[in-house]
PASE-430890 format. One record per residue (C-alpha): residue in one letter; z negated, y negated, x negated. Coordinates in Angstrom, 2 decimals. Example, Ala and Ser with C-alpha at 12.3 -4.5 7.8 and 13.67 -1.06 7.14 Angstrom:
BEGIN
NODE  res       up    north     east
NODE    A    -7.80     4.50   -12.30
NODE    S    -7.14     1.06   -13.67
END
This chain:
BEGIN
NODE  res       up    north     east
NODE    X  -100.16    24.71   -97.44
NODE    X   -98.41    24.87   -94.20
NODE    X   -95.65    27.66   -93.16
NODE    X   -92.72    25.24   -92.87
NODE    X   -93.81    23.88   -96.37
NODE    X   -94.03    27.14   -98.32
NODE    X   -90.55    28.11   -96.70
NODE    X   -89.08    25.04   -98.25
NODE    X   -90.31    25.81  -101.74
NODE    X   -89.16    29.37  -101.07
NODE    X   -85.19    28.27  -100.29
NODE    X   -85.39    25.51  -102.80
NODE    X   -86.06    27.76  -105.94
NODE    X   -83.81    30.26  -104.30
NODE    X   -80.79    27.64  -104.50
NODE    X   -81.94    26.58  -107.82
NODE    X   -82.19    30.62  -109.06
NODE    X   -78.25    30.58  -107.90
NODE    X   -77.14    27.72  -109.14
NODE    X   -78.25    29.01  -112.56
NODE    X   -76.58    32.30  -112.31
NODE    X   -73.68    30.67  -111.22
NODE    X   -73.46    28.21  -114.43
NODE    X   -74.08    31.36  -116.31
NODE    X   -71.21    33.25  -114.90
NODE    X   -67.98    33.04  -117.52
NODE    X   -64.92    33.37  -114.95
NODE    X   -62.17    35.40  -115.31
NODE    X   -59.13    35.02  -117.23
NODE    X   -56.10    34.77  -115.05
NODE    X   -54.60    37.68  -115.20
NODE    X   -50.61    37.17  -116.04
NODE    X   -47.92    38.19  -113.67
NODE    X   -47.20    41.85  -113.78
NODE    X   -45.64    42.48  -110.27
NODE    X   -42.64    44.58  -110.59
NODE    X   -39.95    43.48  -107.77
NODE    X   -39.76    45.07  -104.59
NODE    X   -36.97    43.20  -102.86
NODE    X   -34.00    45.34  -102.32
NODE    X   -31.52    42.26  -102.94
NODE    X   -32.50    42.50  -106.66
NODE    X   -32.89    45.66  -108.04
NODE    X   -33.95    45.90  -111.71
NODE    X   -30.63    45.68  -113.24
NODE    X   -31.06    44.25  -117.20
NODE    X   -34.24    44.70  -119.64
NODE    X   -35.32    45.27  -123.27
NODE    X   -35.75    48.54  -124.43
NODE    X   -39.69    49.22  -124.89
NODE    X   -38.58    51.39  -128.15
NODE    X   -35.51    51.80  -130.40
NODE    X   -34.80    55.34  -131.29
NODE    X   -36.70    54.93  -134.79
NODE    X   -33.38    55.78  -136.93
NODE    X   -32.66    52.16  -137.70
NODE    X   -29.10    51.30  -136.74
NODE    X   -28.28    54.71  -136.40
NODE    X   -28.22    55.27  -132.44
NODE    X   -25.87    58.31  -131.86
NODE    X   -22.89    55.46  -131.81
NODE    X   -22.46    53.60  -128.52
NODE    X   -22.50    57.22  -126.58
NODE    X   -26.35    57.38  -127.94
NODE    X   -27.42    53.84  -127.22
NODE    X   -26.03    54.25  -123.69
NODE    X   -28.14    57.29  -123.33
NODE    X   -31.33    55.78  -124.75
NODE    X   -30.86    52.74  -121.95
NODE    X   -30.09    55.44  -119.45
NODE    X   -33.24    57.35  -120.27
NODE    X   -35.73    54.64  -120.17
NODE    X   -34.30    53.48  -116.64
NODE    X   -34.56    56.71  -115.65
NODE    X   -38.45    56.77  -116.31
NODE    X   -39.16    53.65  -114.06
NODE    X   -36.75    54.80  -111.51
NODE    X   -33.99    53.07  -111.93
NODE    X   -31.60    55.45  -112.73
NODE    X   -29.13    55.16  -110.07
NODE    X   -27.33    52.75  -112.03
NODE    X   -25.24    53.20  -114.76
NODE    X   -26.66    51.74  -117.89
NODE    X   -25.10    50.25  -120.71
NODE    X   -26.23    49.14  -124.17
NODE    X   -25.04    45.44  -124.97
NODE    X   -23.59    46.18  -128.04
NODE    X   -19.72    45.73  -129.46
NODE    X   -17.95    47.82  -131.95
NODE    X   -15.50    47.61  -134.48
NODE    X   -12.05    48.53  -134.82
NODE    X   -12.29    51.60  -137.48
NODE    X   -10.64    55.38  -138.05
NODE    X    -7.92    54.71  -135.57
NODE    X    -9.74    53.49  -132.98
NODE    X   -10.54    49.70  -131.08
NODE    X   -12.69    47.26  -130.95
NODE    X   -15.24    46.94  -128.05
NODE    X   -16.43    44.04  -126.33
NODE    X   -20.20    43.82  -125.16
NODE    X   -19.38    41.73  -122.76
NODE    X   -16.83    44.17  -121.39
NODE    X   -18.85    47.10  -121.07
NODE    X   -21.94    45.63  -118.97
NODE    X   -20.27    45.05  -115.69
NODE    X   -19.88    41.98  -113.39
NODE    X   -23.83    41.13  -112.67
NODE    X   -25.65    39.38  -111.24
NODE    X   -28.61    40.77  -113.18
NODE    X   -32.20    40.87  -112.53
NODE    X   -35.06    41.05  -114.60
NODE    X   -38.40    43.61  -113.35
NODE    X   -39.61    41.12  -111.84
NODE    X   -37.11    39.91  -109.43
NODE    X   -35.53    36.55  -111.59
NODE    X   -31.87    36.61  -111.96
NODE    X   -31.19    36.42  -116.21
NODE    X   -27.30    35.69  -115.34
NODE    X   -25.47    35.54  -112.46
NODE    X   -21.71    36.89  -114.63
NODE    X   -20.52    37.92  -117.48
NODE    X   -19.79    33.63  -117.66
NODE    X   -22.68    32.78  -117.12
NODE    X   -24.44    34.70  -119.43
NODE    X   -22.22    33.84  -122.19
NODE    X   -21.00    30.29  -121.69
NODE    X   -18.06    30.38  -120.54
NODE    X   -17.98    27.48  -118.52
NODE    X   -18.54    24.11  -118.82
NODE    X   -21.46    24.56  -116.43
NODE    X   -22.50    27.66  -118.14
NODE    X   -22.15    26.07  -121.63
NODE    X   -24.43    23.18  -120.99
NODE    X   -27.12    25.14  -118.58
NODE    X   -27.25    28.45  -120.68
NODE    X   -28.13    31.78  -118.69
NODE    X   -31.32    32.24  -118.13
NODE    X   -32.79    34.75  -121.20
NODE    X   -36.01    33.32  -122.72
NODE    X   -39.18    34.56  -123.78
NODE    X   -40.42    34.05  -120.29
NODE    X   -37.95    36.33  -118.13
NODE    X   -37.18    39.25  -121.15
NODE    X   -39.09    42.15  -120.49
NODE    X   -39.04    46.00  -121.08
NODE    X   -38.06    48.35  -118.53
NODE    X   -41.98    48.94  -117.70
NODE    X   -42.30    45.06  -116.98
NODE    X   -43.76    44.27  -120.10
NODE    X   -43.53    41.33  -122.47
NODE    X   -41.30    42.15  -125.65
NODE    X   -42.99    41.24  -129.26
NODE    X   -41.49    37.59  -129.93
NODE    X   -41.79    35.13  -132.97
NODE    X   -45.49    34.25  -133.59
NODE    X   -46.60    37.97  -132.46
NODE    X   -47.70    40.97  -134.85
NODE    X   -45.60    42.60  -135.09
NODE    X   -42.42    40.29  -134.48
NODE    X   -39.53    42.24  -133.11
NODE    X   -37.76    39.48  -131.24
NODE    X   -34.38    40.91  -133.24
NODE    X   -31.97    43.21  -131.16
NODE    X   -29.43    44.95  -132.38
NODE    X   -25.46    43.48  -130.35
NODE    X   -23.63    43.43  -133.29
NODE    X   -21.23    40.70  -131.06
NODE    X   -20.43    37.55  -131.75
NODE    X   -22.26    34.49  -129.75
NODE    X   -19.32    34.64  -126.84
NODE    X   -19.76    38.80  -126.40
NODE    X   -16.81    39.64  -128.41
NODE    X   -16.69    42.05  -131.54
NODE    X   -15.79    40.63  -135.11
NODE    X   -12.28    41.10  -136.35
NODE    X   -13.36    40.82  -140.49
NODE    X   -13.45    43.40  -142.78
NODE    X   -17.10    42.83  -143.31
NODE    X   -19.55    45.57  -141.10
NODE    X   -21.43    43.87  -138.60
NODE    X   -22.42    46.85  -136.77
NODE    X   -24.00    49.35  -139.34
NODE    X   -20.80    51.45  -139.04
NODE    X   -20.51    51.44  -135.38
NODE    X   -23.93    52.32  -135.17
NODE    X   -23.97    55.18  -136.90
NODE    X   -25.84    53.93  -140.56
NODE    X   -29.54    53.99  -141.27
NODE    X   -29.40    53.51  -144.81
NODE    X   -30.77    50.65  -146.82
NODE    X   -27.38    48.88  -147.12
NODE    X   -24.85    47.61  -144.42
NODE    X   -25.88    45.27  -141.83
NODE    X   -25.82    45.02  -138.33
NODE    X   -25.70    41.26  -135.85
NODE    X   -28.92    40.37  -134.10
NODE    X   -30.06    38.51  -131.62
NODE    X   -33.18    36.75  -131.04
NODE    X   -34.27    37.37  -127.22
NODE    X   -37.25    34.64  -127.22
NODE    X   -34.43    32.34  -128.58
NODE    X   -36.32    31.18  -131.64
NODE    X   -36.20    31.49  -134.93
NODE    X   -34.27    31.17  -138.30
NODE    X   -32.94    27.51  -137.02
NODE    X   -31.16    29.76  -134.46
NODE    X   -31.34    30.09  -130.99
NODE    X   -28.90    32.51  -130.21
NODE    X   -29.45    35.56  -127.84
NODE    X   -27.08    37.35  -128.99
NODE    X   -26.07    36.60  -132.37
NODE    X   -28.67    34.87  -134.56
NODE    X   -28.25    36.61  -137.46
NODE    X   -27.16    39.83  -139.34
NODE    X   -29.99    42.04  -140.47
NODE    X   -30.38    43.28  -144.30
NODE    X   -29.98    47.10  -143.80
NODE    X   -29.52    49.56  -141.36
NODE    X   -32.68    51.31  -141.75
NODE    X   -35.37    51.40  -139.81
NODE    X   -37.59    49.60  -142.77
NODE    X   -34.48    47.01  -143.09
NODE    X   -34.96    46.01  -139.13
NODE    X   -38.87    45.99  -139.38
NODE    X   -38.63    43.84  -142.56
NODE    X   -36.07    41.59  -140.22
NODE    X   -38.11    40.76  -137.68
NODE    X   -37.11    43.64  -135.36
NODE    X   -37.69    47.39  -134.15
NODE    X   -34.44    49.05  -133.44
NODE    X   -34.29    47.57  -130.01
NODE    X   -31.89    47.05  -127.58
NODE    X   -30.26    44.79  -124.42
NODE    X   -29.59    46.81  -121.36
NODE    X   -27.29    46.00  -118.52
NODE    X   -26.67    47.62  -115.53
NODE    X   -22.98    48.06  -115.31
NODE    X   -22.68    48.73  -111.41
END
């Protein structure tokens, strides 16, 4: 056998070893989009609590949730800002009601990755005709906790896509007698009840952010049993 033919043989069974390993070769998942946001123009300004403070619907009153938001921004840097808890309260012992949607500030806000959830407090509530018939921009796809993680929707286990606002769908606190707020977020016990919304906007024939549904106890074992984990909307206010 000539040279030039055994050197043919040799790079034929060489391809052929290759193309085998190749077709053996399982390729690898794509890898979702974790990138946290590095332009300046849109600093991390609105996400999902990674963890509720484990009391239920007992969060220190709106002083506590405040705190909770400000502490978890504080851990991915972001604590410049003055944080806010989208929650509203009501009137009771003398003292007002309180808006959600008056407490978060003006927006626009950004999600940790960059995407604008709402450009105003119009926008995000539907205001407007425009608003009203183009919705903000919360879904399952742009909700994330303040580490830039996905948040536990419908069809997950466990399911916590319910978060505590206690508001009604335009932002605003109720004006019944009934509690819709787990005593101004002060109750963990088995009774009371406390207005949710579903962030991945599905569920219960409801599609509301903000104000799907009212949960079936203020303890932490209510929420769980809900569909939730004590968790919470944060805004940046400035």
């Amino acid at each position: 056998m000539t040279t030039h033919k055994t050197s043919l043989i040799c790079s034929a069974i060489a391809a052929l070893c290759l193309s085998h390993a190749a077709l053996g070769q399982t390729p690898a998942p794509a890898q979702p989009n974790t990138a946290r946001s590095t332009d300046p123009a849109k600093p991390l300004s609105f996400f999902v609590t990674s963890e509720g403070l484990g009391k239920g619907a007992d969060l220190g009153g709106l002083a506590g949730a405040d705190a909770h938001c400000q502490k978890l921004a504080e851990s991915v840097g972001a604590g410049k800002q003055t944080w806010r808890a989208y929650l509203s309260t009501q009137a009771a012992d003398g003292k007002p009601a309180v808006n959600a949607r008056d407490r978060i500030g003006n927006g626009p806000w950004f999600n940790t990755r960059g995407a604008v959830v709402a450009r105003d407090v119009a926008h995000l509530h539907g205001d407007t005709l425009d608003a009203a018939r183009l919705g903000n921009n919360l879904t399952r796809t742009t909700v994330f906790t303040e580490k830039n993680e996905p948040v536990k929707g419908a069809g997950d286990k466990p399911n916590e896509h319910d978060i505590i606002t206690g508001s009604q769908p335009d932002g605003r606190a109720y004006a019944d007698a009934a509690d819709h707020t787990c005593k101004n977020y002060t109750s963990s016990a088995a009774d009371g009840s406390a207005q949710l919304g579903h962030f991945d906007r599905t569920g219960g024939g409801n599609s509301s952010w903000n104000a799907a549904h009212p949960s079936r106890g203020c303890g932490q074992p209510n929420l769980v049993a809900t569909g939730g984990a004590g968790l919470l909307y944060c805004f940046a206010a400035n």
